[in-house]
C-alpha positions, -999 to 999 in steps of 0.1 A, spaced: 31 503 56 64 507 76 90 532 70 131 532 81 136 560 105 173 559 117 185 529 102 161 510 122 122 498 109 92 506 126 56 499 118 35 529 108 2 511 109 -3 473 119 -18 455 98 -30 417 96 -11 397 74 -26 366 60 -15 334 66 1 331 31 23 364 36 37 350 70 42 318 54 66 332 25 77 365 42 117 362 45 133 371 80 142 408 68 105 409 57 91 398 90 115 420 105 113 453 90 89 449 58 56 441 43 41 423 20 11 410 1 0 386 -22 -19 386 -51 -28 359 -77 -34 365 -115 -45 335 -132 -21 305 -128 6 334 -117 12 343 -79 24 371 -70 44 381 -40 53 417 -31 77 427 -5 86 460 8 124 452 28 138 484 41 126 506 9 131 482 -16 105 468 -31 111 428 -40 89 409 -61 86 372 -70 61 351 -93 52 312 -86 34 298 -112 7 277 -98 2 243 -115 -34 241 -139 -65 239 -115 -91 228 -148 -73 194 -148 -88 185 -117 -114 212 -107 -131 223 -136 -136 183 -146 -159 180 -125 -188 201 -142 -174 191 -180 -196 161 -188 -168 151 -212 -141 143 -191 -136 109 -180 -111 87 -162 -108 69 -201 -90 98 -214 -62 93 -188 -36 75 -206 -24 60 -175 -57 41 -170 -55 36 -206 -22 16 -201 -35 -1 -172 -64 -16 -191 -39 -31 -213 -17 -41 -185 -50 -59 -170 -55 -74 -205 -20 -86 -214 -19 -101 -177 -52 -119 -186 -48 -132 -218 -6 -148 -206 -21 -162 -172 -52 -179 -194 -21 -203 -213 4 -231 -206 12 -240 -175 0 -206 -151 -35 -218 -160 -29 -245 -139 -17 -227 -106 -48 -211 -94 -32 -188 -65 -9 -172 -86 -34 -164 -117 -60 -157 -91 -34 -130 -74 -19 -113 -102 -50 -110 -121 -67 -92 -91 -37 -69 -87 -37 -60 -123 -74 -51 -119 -69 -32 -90 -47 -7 -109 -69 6 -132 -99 6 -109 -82 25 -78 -69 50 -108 -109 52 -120 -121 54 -86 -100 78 -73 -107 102 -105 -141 102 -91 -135 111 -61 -145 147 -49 -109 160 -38 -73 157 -53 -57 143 -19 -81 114 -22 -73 112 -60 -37 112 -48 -44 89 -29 -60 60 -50 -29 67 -72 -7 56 -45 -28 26 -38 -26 17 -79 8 22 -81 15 -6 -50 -6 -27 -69 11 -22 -97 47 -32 -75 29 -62 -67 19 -76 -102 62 -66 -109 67 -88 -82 43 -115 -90 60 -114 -127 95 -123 -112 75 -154 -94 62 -166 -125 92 -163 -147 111 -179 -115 83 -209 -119 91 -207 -154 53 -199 -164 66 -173 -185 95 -173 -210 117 -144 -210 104 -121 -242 70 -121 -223 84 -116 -184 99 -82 -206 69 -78 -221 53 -75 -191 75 -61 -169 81 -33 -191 44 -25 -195 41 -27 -161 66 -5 -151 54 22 -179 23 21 -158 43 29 -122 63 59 -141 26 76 -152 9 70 -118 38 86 -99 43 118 -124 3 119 -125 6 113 -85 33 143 -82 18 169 -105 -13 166 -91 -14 189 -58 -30 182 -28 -58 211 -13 
């Protein structure tokens, strides 16, 4: 606790803050206040004491079950993502246009594309396994380059003209869905 004696602040008591409080204390709090911290559910709380007046904020911390509490339920699996869900169609599509006409013929290109389109959903699968959410963030940065490289591989292919243009839209739009899920399922999911 600290009290204002002659427009000045001095510490009463010394106390040991945690790392948290001297993380978000301001400069007037580290100067002449206290604080503390204190979490209610999904709601932090921060308490500061500048001068006499007592300041207090709220963050609200994003939901831990989505990637915590998962790991005991027996029912949750990397199917119900609806990214993954759209990636196994992207995989699908990608195999079914490079099985016709003339891309079944160039065997580097099919080969390449077909693997990155795999590799999308099963670095999104994998990294939902995994035992921590940087590594989960992780594998959703890997899908999502692999999911830049099948776009790219698309422009090749309609450039090639293996594909016409309602299916390089097809595509490319599908694939691009995909990129926009993996980065906002990449962003809201923190890193501890």
């Amino acid at each position: 606790m600290r009290v204002r004696q002659r427009g000045r602040c001095k510490p009463r008591t010394r106390r040991k803050r945690s790392a948290e409080v001297r993380k978000c204390g301001s400069a007037e709090v580290r100067k002449c206040g206290s604080a503390e911290v204190r979490s209610a559910g999904s709601i932090r709380l921060w308490s500061y004491r500048v001068c006499g007046k007592k300041i207090t904020s709220a963050t609200i911390l994003p939901p831990r079950e989505s990637l915590t509490q998962r790991r005991g339920d027996a029912d949750r699996r990397f199917e119900d993502l609806v990214v993954w869900q759209r990636a196994r169609d992207l995989s699908l599509a990608v195999y079914r246009i490079t099985d016709e006409g003339r891309f079944r013929s160039d065997f580097g290109l099919k080969d390449q594309i077909r693997r990155a389109a795999v590799s999308v959903m099963s670095n999104i699968a994998e990294g939902f396994e995994r035992y921590s959410r940087s590594e989960f963030r992780q594998f959703l940065g890997i899908a999502r380059g692999s999911a830049s490289e099948v776009r790219s591989q698309l422009h090749l292919a309609r450039g090639l003209e293996y594909l016409n243009e309602s299916e390089f839209q097809d595509l490319y739009g599908l694939c691009f869905e995909v990129s926009r899920l993996l980065a906002s399922l990449r962003a809201n999911t923190g890193s501890q």
